[in-house]
N, C-alpha and C positions, 0 to 999 in steps of 0.2 A: 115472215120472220127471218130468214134467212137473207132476204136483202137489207133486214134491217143492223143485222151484224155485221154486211160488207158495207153498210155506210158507216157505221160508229168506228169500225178501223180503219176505213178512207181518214176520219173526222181525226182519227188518234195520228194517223203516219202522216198525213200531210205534213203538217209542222215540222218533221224528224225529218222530213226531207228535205226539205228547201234549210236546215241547220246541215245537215250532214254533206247536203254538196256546197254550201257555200263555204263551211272550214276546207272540203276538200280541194274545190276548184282554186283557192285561196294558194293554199299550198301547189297547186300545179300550176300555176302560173309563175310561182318561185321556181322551181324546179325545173319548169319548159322550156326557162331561159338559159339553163347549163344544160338539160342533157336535149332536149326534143322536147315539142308538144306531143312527138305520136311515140317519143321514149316510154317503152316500157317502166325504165329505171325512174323516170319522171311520175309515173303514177303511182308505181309503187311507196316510192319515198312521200305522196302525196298522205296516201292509206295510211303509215309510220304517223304525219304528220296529223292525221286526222286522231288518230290514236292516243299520240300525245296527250294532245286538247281534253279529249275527253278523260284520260285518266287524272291530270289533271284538277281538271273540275271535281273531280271525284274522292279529292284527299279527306277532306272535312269528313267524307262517310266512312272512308277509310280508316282514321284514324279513332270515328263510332266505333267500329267494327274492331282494330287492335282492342280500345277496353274493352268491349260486347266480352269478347270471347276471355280477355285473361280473367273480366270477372267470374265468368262462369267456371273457370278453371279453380278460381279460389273459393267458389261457392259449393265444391265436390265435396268435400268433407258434410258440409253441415248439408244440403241434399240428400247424403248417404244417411243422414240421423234422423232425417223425416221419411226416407222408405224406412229404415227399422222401427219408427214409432206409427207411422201410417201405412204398412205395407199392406195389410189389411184394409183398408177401406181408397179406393183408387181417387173417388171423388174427391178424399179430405186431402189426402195427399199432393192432389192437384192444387186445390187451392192453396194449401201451408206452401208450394213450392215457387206457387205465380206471386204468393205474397211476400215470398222470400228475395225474388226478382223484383219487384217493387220497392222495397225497401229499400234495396242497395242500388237503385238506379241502374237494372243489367235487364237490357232487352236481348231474350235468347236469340229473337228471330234479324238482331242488326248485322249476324254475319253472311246473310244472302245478300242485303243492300246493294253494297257494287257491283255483283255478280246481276241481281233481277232490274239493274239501272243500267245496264249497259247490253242489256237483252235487243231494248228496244231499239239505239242505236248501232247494234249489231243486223237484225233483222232491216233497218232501215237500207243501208250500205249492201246486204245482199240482195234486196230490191231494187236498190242502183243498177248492180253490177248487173244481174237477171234482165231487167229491161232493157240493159246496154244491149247486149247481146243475141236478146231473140225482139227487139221494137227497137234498132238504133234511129230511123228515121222517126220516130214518136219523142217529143219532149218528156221531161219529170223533173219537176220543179224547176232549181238554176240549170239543169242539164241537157244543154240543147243537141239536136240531132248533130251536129259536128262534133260537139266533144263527144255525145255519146258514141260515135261511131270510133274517134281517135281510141275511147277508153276501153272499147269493146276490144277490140284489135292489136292496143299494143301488145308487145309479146317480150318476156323475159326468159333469157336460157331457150330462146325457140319454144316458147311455150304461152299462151294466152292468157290475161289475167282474168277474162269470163270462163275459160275452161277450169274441168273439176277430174279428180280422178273417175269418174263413171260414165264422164259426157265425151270420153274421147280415144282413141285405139292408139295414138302417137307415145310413142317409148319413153321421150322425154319429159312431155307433160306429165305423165304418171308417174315418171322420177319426182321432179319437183313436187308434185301437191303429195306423192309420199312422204319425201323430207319432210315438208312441213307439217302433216298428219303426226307425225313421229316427234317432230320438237315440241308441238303444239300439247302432243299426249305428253310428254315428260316433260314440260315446264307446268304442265298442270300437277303432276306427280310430286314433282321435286317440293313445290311450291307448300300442298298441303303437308307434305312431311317434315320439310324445316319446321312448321308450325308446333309441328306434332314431338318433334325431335329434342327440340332445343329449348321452346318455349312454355313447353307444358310442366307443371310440377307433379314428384310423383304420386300423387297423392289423385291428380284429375288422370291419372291414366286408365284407372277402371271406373266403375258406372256406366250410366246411359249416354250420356255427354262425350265419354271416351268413345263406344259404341258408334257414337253417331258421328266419330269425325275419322272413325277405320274405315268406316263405312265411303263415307265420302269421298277419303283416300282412295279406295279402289274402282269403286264405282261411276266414280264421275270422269278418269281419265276413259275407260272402257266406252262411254256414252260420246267423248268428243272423239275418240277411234271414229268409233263406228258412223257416227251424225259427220265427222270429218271427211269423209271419201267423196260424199256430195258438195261438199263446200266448193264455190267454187277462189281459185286461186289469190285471187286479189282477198278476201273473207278470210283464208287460211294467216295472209299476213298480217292481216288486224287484229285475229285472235291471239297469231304466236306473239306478236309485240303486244302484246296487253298482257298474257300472261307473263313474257321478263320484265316487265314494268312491276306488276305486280310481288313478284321472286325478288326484286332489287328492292324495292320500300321495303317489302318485310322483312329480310334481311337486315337493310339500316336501323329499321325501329327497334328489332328482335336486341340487336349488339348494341346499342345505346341506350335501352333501355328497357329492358328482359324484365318479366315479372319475377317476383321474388322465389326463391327454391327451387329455381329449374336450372338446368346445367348453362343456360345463356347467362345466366346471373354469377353461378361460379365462374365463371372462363370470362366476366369482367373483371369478378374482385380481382381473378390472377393477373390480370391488364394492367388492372390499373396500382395492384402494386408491383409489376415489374417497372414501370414506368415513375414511382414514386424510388424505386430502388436506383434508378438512371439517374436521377437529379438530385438523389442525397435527403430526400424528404422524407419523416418519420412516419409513421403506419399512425394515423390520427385513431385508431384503436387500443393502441399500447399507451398504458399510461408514463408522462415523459417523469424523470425521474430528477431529483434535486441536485444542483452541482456541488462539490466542496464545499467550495465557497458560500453559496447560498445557503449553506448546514451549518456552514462554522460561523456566521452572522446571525441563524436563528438560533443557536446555544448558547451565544456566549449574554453572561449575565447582563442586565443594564444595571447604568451606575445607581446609585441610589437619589433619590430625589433631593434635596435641600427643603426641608419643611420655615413655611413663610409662617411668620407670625400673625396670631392672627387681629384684626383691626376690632380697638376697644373704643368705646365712646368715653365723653369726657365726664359724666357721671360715674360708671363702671372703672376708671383710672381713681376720680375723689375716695369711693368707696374702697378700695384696693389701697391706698396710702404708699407713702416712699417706700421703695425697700431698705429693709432693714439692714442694719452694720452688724458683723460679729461683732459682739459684744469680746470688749480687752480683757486681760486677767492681772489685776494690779498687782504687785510686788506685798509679799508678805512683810507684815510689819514685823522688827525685832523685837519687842517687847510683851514676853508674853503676858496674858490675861490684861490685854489693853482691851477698851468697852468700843463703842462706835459709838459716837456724839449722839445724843438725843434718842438712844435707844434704852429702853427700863430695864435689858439686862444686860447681864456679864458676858456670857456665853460666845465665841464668833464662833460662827458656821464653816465648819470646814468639807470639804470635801466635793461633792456635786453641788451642796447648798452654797457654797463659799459663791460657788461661779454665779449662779442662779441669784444671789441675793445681790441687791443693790448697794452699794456704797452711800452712808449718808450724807457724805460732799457731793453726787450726782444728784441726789434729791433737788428739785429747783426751791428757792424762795430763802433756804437757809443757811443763815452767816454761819462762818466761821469763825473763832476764835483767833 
């Protein structure tokens, strides 16, 4: 049983190695040609370079991992409504909570991703570096017994890149893989605390979520302490450059684009309106307000319209007939009790009837006298 584990991890690392010396050799061969092939500074910048690469390749999970986590930041609240409704029964609670995460597309577990991805190629490189140094005359993978002896032996600051602070009595070397014990612990520190600091809203700072990222904060610098004394040198540079690689994106994503209610989001809006204030540009919040002019153009009346007549057909014009003439008011005659021709009385009509009544000379058809 036991051989049969040490073949499934032959089966797993092989691969991870012949990738991890060929980025590395890659890059020392860049570097051999400015400082040495047997330069320390050559391998190290190689390690840097290997580092690169792989964090690199790693942004897509990375960029998982930014949403993973601000989801779960904004998912605190309603979390906290299903322990108050399901705090009592742990099973349902679990489920209403995985169901909760399902919903919104937030996998809890995507903020280990680049950390448990880079485990392997971590572990890989220390296998390098371990064989270099106790089997340099033994190949592994692209790394033949020349380099492996070059790589075993270069030394930086008088100090070995296979040497560890445990593996060695020299003053120096133990200075160095201290230093880098010490950045490697507080760039892992700093790193989870920006997170915690700037990013979070306050609203995810208690619960379990919160819990589990104090935890992590403390915890996890204390484990690379302590697991760090054995590293050996060349290992300690790959992790301290992965974690400022890591401190540097987060940082960028954190200030360009901070989840909403947490102090990384205030401390843009003040950015970016001191920078609207620099170029004269209005706060697109503030509603913009009407000029004079624009006020005294909407007030003032419009003229009135000219009403068109409207179009009559040429039936509706026959039945309507000419317009009519006032009617004249003829000259009273001087003789009084004179009759009007062809009328059977005396009488003339004065008054409203005078006008209204017809003259028997307008009558058509009839002579005159």
């Amino acid at each position: 049983m036991f051989d049969f584990f040490i073949a499934l991890g032959s089966f797993i690392m092989t691969p991870l190695y012949y990738v991890t010396s060929f980025v590395l050799l890659a890059f020392h061969r860049l570097f051999g040609g400015i400082f040495g092939e047997e330069s320390g500074a050559a391998w190290v910048l190689s390690i840097v370079g290997l580092t690169v690469v792989i964090r690199a390749a790693l942004i897509p999970l990375f960029v998982k991992q930014i949403k993973s986590s601000r989801n779960m930041q904004l998912l605190q609240p309603k979390v906290k409504e299903l322990q108050k409704k399901y705090g009592h029964d742990r099973e349902r609670l679990a489920q209403e909570t995985m169901a909760l995460y399902k919903d919104t597309g937030t996998n809890p577990f995507a903020s280990c991703l680049p950390l448990i991805l880079q485990m392997p190629i971590f572990l890989a490189l220390f296998r390098l570096i371990d064989h270099a140094a106790k089997h340099p005359d033994e190949k592994r993978a692209l790394l033949t017994s020349d380099l492996a002896t070059k790589f075993a032996n270069a030394e930086l600051f008088g100090a070995k890149i296979s040497d560890s602070f445990t593996s060695t009595d020299l003053t120096e070397v133990r200075i160095l893989a201290g230093v880098l014990v010490v950045a490697m612990t507080a760039t892992t520190f700093l790193t989870q605390r920006q997170l915690m600091s700037k990013n979070m809203p306050a609203d995810a700072m208690t619960g379990p979520y919160a819990q589990q990222q104090k935890m992590l904060l403390y915890v996890l610098p204390v484990v690379f302490a302590v697991g760090g004394i054995a590293f050996p040198i060349g290992v300690l540079f790959y992790w301290t450059t992965s974690n400022l690689w890591t401190m540097c994106q987060q940082f960028y994503v954190i200030r360009s684009n901070p989840a909403p209610g947490t102090p990384a989001a205030k401390a843009k809006q003040e950015r970016d309106a001191a920078k609207r204030a620099r170029k004269g540009l209005p706060d697109p919040s503030t509603p913009i307000e009407p000029s004079a002019t624009a006020t005294a153009v909407a007030e003032a009346p419009e003229a009135p319209k000219r009403q068109q007549p409207k179009k009559k057909t040429r039936s509706q014009r026959k039945k309507q007939g000419p317009p009519s003439a006032k009617p004249q008011q003829r000259p009273r005659p001087s003789g009084a009790g004179s009759t009007a021709q062809g009328s059977g009385k005396g009488i003339e009509p004065t008054g409203r009837d005078a006008q209204a009544a017809p003259d028997a000379d307008d009558e058509p058809g009839r002579n005159t006298a």
